[in-house]
N, C-alpha and C positions, 0 to 999 in steps of 0.2 A: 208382828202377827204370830210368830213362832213361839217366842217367848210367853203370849197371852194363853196360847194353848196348852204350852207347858203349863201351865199353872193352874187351867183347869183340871189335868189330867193328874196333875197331884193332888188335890184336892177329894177327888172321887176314884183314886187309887184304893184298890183293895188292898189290906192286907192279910196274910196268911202265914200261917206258922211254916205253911209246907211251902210255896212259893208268894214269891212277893212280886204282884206285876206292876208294870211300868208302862203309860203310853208316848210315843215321841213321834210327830211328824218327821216323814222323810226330806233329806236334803240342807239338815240343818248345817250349821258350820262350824268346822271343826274347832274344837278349844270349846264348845258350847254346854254345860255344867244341866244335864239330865235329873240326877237326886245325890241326896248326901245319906251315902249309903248306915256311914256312923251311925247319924240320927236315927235313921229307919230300923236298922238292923237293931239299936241296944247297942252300940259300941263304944270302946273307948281309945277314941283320936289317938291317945298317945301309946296305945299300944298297938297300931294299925303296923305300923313296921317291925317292931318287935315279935310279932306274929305273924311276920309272912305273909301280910296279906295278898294275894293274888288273883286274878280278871282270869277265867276261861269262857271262850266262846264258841259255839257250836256251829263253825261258819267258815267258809273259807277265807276270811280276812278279821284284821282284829281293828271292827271298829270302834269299838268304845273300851274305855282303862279305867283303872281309879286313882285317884294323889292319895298315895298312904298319910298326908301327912293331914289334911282338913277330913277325909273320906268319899271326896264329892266323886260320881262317878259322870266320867264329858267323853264325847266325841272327840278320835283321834281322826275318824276318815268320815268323809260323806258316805252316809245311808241312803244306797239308790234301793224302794222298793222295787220298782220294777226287775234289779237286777239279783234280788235276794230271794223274791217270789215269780218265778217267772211262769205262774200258771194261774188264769185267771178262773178256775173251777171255785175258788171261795172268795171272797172278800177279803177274810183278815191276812195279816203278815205278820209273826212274828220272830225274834233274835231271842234265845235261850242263854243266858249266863248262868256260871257258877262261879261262889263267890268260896273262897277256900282260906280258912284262920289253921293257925297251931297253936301249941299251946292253951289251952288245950284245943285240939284240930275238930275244928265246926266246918262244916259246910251249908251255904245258904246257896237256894236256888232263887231264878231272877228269870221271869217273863216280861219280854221287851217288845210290847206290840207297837210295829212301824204303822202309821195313818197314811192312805195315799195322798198325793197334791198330783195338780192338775201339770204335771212336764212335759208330757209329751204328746206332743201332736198327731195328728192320726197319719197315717201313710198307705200310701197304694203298693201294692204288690212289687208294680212293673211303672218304669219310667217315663211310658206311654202307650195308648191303647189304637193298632193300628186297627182300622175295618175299611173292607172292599162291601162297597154296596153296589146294585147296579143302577142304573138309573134307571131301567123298568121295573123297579122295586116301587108297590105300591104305597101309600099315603098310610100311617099306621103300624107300618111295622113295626115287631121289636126287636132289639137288638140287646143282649145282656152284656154287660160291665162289671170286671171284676172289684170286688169294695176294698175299703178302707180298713186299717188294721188299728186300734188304741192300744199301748202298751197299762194306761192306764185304767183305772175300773170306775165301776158306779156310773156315779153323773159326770165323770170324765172320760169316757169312752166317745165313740162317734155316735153322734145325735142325730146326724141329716147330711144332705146333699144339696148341693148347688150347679147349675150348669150356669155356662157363659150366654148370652144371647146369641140367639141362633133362628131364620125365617124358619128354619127346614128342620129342625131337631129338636128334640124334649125331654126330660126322663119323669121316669116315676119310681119311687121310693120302695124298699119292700123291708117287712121284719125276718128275720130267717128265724126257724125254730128255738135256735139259742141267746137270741136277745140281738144279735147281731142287725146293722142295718147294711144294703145294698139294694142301686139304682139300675134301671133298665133304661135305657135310650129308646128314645121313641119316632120314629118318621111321622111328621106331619105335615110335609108338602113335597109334592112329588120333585124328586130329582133331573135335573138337565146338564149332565156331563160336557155341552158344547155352550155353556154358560158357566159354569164352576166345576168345576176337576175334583178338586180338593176342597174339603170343608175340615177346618179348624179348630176343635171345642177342647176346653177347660171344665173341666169337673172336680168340685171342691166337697172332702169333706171335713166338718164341724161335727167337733165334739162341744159336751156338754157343762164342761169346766167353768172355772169362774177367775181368771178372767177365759172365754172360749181359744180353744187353739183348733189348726185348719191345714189339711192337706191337700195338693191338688197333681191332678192327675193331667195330660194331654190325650187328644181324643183327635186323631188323624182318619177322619173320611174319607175314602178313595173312591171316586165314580165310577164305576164300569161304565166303558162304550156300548151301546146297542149301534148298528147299523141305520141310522136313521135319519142323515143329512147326505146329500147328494151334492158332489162335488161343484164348486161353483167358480168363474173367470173375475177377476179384477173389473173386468170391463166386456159389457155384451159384444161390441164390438171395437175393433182396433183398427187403426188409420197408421199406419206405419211408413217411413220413406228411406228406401234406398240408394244407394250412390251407383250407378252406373258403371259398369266394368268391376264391381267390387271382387274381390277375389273369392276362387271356390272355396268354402267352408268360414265364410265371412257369417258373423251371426246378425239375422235381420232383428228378430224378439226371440223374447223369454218367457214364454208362458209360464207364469206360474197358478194352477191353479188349485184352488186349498177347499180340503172336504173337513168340517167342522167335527169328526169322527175321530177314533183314534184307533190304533192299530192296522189291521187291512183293511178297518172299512175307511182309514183315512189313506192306503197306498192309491194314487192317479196313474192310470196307464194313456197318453195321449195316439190319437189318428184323426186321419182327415176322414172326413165323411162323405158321401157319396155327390155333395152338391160339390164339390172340389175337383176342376177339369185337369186332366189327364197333362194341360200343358204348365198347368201351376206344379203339381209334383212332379214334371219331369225338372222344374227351374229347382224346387224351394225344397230341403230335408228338413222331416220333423220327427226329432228325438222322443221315440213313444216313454220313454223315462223320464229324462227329463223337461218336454217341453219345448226346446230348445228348435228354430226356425231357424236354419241355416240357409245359406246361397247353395244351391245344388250346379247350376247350369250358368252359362254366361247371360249377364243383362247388358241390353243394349239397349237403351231409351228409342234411338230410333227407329226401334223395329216392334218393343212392345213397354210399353208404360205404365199397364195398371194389371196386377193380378190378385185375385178375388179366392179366396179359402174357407174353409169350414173344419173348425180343431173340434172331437168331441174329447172331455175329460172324461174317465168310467177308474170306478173304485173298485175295489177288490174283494167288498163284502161278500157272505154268502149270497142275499140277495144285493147284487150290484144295482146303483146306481150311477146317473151318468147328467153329466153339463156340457154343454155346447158354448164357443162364441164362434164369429165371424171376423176377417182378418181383413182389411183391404190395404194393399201394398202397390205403394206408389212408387217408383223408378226414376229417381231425378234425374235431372243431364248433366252429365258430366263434360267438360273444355276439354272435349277429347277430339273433334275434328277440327282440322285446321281452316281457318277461313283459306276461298281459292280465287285466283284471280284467272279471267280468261278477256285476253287482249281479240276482241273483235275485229279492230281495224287499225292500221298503224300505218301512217305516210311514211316512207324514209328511201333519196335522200330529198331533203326540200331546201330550196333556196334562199339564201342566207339575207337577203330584203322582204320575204315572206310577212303578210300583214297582220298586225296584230288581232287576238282573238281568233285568229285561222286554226281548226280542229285539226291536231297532230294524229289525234288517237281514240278510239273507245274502248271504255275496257268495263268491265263488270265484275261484281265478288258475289261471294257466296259463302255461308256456312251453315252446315249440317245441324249444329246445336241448337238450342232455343234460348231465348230469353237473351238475358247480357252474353250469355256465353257466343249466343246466333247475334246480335249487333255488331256490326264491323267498320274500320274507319280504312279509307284509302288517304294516303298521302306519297309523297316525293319527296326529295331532299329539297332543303334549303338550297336558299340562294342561286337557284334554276330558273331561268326566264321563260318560266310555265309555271302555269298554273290547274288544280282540278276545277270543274266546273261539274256540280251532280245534275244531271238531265232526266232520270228517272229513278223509280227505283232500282238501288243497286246498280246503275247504270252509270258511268260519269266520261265526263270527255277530256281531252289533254289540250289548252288552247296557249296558243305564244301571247305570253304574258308582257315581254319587254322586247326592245329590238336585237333583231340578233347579227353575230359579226361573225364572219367566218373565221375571218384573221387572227380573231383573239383566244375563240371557240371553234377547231370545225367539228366537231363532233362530239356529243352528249350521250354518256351513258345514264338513263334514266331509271331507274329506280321504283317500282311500284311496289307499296309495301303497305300489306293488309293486314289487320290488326285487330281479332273480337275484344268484347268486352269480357271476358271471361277472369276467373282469380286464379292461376296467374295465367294471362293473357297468353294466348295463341295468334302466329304470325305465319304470312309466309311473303314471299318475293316475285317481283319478275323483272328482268334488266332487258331492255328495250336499247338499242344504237340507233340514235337519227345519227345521221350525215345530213352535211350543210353543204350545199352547192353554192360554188364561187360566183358572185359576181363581181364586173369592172369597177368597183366602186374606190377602188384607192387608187390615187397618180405615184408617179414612180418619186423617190424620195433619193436626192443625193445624201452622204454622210457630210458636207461641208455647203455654208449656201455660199462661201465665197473660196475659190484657190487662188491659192497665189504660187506659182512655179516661176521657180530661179532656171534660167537656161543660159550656159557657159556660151560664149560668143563661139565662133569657130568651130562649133559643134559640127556633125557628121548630118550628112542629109540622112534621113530617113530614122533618124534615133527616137528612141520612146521617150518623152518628159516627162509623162504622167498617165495614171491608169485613174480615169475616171468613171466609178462604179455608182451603179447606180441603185435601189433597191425597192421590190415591188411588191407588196406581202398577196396579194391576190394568185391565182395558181394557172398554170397551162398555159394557154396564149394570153391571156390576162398579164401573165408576170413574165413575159418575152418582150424586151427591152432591146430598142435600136435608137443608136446614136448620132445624132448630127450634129455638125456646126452651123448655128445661122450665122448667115452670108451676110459680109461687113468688109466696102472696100477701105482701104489707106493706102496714102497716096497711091492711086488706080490699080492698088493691086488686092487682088478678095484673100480674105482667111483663109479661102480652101486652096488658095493656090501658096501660102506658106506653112499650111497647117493639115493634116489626115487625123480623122477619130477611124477610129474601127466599129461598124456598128453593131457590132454583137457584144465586145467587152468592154469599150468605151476607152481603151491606148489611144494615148494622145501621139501624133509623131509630131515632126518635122521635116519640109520636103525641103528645106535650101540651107543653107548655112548663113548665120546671121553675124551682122557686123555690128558691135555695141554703136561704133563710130557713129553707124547708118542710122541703124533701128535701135530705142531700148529699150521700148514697151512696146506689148499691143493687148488692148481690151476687147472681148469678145462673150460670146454665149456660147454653150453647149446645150441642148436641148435631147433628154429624154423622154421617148414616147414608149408606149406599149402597147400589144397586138388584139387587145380588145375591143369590143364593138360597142360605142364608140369609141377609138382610143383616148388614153387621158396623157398627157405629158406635163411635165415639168423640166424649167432650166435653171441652168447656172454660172453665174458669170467666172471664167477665166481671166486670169491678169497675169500676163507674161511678160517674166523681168529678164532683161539681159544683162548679163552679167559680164561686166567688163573684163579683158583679159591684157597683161601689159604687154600688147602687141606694137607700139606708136612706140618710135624714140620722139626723144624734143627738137623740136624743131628752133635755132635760133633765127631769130628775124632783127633785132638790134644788136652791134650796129649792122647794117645791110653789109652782102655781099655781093660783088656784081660777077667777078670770079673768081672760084677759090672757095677758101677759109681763110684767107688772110686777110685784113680790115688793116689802114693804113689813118692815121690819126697825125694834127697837129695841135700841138699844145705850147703856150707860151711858157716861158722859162721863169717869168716872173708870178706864174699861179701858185698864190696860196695856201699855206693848209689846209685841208677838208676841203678841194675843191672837188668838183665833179669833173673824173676827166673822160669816161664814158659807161653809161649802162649798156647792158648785156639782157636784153629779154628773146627767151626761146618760151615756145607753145607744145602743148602736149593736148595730143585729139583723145588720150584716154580720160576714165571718169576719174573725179577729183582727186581722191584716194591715188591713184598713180600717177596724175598729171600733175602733183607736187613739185616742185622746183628746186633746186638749191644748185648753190653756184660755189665753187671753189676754183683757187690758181692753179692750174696745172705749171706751168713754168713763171717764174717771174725773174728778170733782170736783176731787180734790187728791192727785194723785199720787204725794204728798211722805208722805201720811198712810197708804195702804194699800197694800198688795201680795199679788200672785196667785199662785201654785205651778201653773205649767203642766203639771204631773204630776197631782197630785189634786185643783186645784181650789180648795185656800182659799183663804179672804180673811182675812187677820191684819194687826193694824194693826201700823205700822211705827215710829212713838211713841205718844206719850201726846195727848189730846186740851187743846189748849190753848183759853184765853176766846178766843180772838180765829177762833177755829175755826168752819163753819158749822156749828149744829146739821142743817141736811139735807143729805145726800150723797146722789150719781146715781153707780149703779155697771152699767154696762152690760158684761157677761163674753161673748164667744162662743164655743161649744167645736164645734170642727174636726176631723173625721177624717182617717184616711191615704189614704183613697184617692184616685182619679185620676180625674175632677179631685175635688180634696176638695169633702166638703157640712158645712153649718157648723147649727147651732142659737143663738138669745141668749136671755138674759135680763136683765131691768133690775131691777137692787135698790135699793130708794130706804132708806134709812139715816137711822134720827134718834135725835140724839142726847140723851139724858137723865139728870135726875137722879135717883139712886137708889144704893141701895148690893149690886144683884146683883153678884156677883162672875164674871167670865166665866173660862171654861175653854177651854184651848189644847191639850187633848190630847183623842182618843177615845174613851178607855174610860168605862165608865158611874162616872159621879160618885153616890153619895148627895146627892139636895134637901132642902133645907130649907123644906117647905110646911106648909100646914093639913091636914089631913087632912079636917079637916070641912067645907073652904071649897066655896064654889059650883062653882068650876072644878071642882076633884076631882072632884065628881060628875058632871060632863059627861066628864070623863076616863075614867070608869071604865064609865059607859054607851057610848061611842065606841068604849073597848077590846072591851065584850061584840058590841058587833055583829061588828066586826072578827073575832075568834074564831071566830064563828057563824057569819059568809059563809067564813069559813077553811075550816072545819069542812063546811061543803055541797061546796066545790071538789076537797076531800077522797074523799067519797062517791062522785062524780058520776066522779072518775079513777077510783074501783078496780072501779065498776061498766064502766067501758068496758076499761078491761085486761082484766076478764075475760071480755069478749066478743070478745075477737081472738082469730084461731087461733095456734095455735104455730106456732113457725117451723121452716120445713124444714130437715131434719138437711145436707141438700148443701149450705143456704150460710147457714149463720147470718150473722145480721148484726153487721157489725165492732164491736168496743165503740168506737170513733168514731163511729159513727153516732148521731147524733142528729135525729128526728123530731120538729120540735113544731109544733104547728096551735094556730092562736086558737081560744079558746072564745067562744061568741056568748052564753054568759051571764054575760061577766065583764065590768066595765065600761069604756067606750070608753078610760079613763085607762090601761090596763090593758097592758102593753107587754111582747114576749117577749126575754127572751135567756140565754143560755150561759158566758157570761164571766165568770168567777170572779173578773174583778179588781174589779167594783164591791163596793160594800157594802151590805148592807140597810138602810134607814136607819125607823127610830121616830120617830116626829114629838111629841111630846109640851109640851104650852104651860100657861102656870102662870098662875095669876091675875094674881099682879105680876110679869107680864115673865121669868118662868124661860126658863134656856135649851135650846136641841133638844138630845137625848143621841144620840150614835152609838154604833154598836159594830159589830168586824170579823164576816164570818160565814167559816168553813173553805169552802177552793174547792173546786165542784164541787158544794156539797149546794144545795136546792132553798131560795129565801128570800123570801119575803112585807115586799113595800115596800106599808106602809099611811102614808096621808096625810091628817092632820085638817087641814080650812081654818080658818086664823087669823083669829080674828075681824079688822076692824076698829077696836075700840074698843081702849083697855090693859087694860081691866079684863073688858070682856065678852066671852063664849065664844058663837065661831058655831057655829048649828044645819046647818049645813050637812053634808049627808050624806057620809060615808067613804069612799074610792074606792081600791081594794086592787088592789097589778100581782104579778101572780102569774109567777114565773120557772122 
């Protein structure tokens, strides 16, 4: 584009002798070839440096030069008209050169007229245009606005104006005296500050270039406030709740309420109004600044629950305006009383068989609060044989739920314990004592159902055996315990005449001394009763052991003795080894354990010839009897019991030896003899056995006559089949010895005219057996008259 201009402007370039002008668009760029001065001027190129040629410019900068060497004369700097001409009173612009030769020295002058272009944009003064309008500013006004400035001219200056879209604003265009344009703002719809504050606009001005350029300006609308909205509440009326007990200066609401206004007429001062009673502002503070509803006084829901107000809002305008709401302030309830219990009626002590569902108690609750906070539950502890039962409101009864026992329970601390519904739950208590009255309902309980008491024979009359206690858990006379023996005879003699209890402790004594020998058990009852109405008793059987003591030596009863200890024996000379030449049995009246036996030689003649069985007692030779032997032998045996210390019995057998041809016998059993029948002995044999018989025979009577004068025994405690009772008879004779012990044997004494020997035989243990003993004569031949003396077992 520059270039084409160039071209016309050389073309219709004048020239002049006196100046030569030139035209050139501003802005071209540098290095850009304007005219070729050579050509123009008449010169010659190649004496352009030769001469000195030289560019002056009448300007503060040197924008255009010449090449001495073609003559063209070009741009070294950009040509801003605006800033070469900076007064827009003319149109033209132009640069003056002088062109200066030597040789001879010419001067050529040069008019350099710059053309404008369209560079710059138009601009506003100021970076933005503030205006306060008021919003009772009527429809139509006007407002002036400073314009637009173009550095450039002609048809590139500012052309016009533009505003932004706007409901409320408009401008209108004006020409000013000097060509200049500038716009007026215009109101065309009334302003409302409490709808938009601030209004916004952009104003554009357009110049008239080609292509156009455009500057814009900001246009800040400020609405002044009028007084003319009256303070107004969020809400006509309010429904508020507060908590009970809240603390003083606790905040209820916040009024806020807002005046569409600005400045003072939007400042709110708050008060209550005259519809607001005297006892809501003595409760409730209201912050005339802020609004602000505080707790003044204490709330108590159960004294008052609803308070009613009236806030008026009023503004600060010259002419004030003013808004009202209304407040209504509810009072919630707070779980601030405690549910209460009150025991109307309470039995206490009652009887421990008392019937089930029988009313212990009444009691009632109450609580002050409402709703769940005022709901309340009674209960009791667990595992209590009661139960509640509710009989009205709030009312409930305490009834015996299961049976109750004194003995195991006397008395129950009960428990009432009331409980609102409230978050968190409020409680209170109340502890109730029943007592349970005793009754006889338990029998007295021994610790053992069966005793067994050891009692040492020879024991002391009146000694304690045993303390039998008894035990009653019922209370007072109920559990006062007296003890007796029931009454049980043996052999015709009663318990209480061998036996005392004590009836308050239940010391067992003994009134007599007991003989194992005699007595050495007895089975009985003790019976404890107690002093309630009706009494109840229980018994227990007693079994009393006598305890043997080694009081009895042994008694020997083989061979017999008639006087003395000495036993006088013949034995043939020609008896065999291992014969039997006499056994030795003694008896012991203690119990087994001491009535043990054993037999040893105390002296013996010839130790070598006979031997003893410390078991049963014989005497068996241990050879044969040689010449050189004594015919008499001393046999001295003593037999020794078990107990402690042992007691011992002897006998002396004096042994003579003879000739003869009896034959001796080494075993027990009954041998067939070989006698007379008709001899003298025999006869005394057979008389000796009738008496024996006969005194048999009366011992006989004389027991079944006394058995049948015993009573029977009482069915409570038979007596054990170990029990054995035996007493002397005072009409048996003094030889006459008692015992038990099935290990002896009965022994038959039987003696023959020429020296026969004794026959033994076993008897079955346990049955009754008659030890008769004929005394040996003296002589070999003669038989003693001496009387028979029978030990009955």
């Amino acid at each position: 584009r520059y270039v084409l201009l160039f071209i016309v402007f050389l073309i219709v370039r004048k020239i002049s002798s006196a100046v030569t002008h030139y035209t050139l668009p501003e802005e071209l760029k540098e290095g850009t070839v304007v005219a070729n001065l050579a050509t123009d001027l008449g010169l010659d190129v190649t004496t352009l440096t030769k001469r000195k040629m030289r560019l002056d410019i009448i300007a503060n900068k040197k924008y255009l030069d010449v090449n001495k060497e073609t003559g063209e004369l070009y741009i070294v700097e950009k040509i801003d008209r605006e800033h070469i001409c900076n007064t827009k009173s003319s149109s033209s612009c132009y640069l003056r050169l002088e062109i200066t030769l030597e040789n001879p020295l010419r001067i050529f002058n040069i008019e350099l007229e710059v053309l404008d272009m369209n560079d710059n944009a138009p601009q506003f003064r100021r970076d933005a245009i503030h205006l306060d309008i008021s919003e009772a500013t009527p429809k139509g006004e006007r407002f002036s606005l400073s314009n637009a400035v173009d550095p450039d001219v002609g048809t590139n200056s500012v052309k016009t104006y533009y505003l932004s879209e706007s409901e409320y604003f408009n401008i209108e265009i004006q020409t000013g005296r000097d060509g200049s344009k500038f716009a007026d703002l215009i109101l065309i719809k009334t302003l409302d500050r409490e709808k938009k504050e601030h209004h916004n606009l952009i104003l554009t001005a357009v110049d008239g270039g080609t292509p156009a350029r455009s500057g814009t300006v900001n246009i800040f609308v400020h609405v002044l406030d009028t007084n003319d909205n009256a303070p107004t509440f969020d809400k006509a009326a309010y429904n508020v709740k507060v908590m009970e007990n809240s603390p003083i200066g606790s905040l209820v609401i916040d009024l806020n309420a807002s005046d569409l206004d600005d400045g003072s007429n939007s400042d709110i001062s708050y008060s209550y109004s005259l519809y607001t009673s005297e006892k809501t502002q003595e409760t409730f503070n209201l912050n005339p600044t802020t609004g602000e509803v505080t707790v003044k006084g204490m709330l108590n829901y159960e004294d008052f629950r609803i308070y009613d107000m009236e806030v008026i809002a009023t503004d600060k305008g010259v002419n004030s305006l003013s808004g009202q709401c209304t407040i209504k302030i509810l009072v919630e309830d707070m779980n601030d009383n405690h549910p209460e219990i009150s025991i109307k009626s309470f039995q206490s002590p009652v009887s421990e068989n008392i019937e089930l569902d029988t009313v212990i108690a009444v009691v009632s609750v109450s609580d002050k609060d409402s709703g769940d906070n005022g709901q309340v539950d009674l209960h009791i502890p667990e595992n209590m044989p009661f139960k509640l039962r509710e009989s009205s409101d709030n009312y409930y009864e305490l009834v015996v739920s299961e049976p109750l026992d004194r003995e195991k329970v006397p008395e129950y601390e009960i428990t009432f314990t009331v409980t609102d519904r409230g978050s968190p739950p409020l409680s209170d208590n109340e502890t109730m004592t029943l007592e349970l009255l005793d009754v006889n309902d338990n029998v007295p309980q021994f610790s053992q159902s069966f005793y067994t008491i050891r009692v040492m024979e020879n024991n002391a009359p009146g000694s304690l055996l045993s303390s039998l206690t008894a035990f009653d858990p019922d209370l007072h006379e109920n559990q006062y315990l007296v003890y007796f023996i029931i009454e049980k005879e043996i052999a015709n003699t009663s318990m209480s005449m061998l036996f005392s209890i004590n009836p308050e402790n239940g010391n067992l004594y003994a009134l007599k001394t007991f003989d194992y020998e005699i007595e050495k058990e007895f089975l009985f009852h003790i019976e404890a009763r107690d002093s309630g109405s009706p009494p109840l008793s229980s018994n227990v059987t007693v079994h009393i052991i006598i305890v043997d003591q080694n009081d009895n030596a042994p008694v020997i009863v083989s061979p017999w003795r008639a006087h003395g200890s000495v036993v006088e024996e013949k034995i043939p000379r020609s008896t065999d080894k291992g014969s039997l030449v006499a056994k030795v049995i003694a008896l012991d009246t203690d119990s087994v354990h001491n009535s043990r036996i054993t037999y040893q030689f105390l002296q013996v003649t010839d130790a070598s010839l006979f031997s003893l069985d410390q078991y049963n007692g014989e005497i068996r030779t241990m050879r044969m009897f040689s010449y050189k032997d004594s015919r008499h032998h001393r046999l001295v045996v003593v037999a020794k019991d078990n107990g402690q210390p042992a007691l011992s019995a002897t006998v002396t057998i004096k042994l003579l030896t003879v000739e003869t041809d009896v034959k001796a016998y080494s075993d027990m059993t009954e041998m067939p003899l070989e006698y007379d029948i008709f001899s003298d002995i025999n006869l005394y044999l057979v008389i000796g056995l009738a008496s024996v018989s006969f005194l048999l025979l009366i011992t006989i009577l004389v027991t079944i006559v006394l058995k049948c004068q015993k009573p029977k025994h009482s069915k409570t405690a038979p007596p054990s089949r170990n029990s054995v009772i035996s007493e002397r008879n005072s009409t048996i004779a003094d030889s006459t010895l008692v015992s038990n012990d099935a290990y002896w044997y009965s022994l038959f004494l039987a003696e023959t005219r020429k020296g026969k020997l004794v026959v033994r035989q076993p008897v079955p243990k346990g049955s009754r057996y008659i030890v008769s003993s004929i005394p040996r004569g003296t002589g070999l031949s003669e038989t003693s008259d001496s009387a028979a003396s029978t030990l009955q077992v």
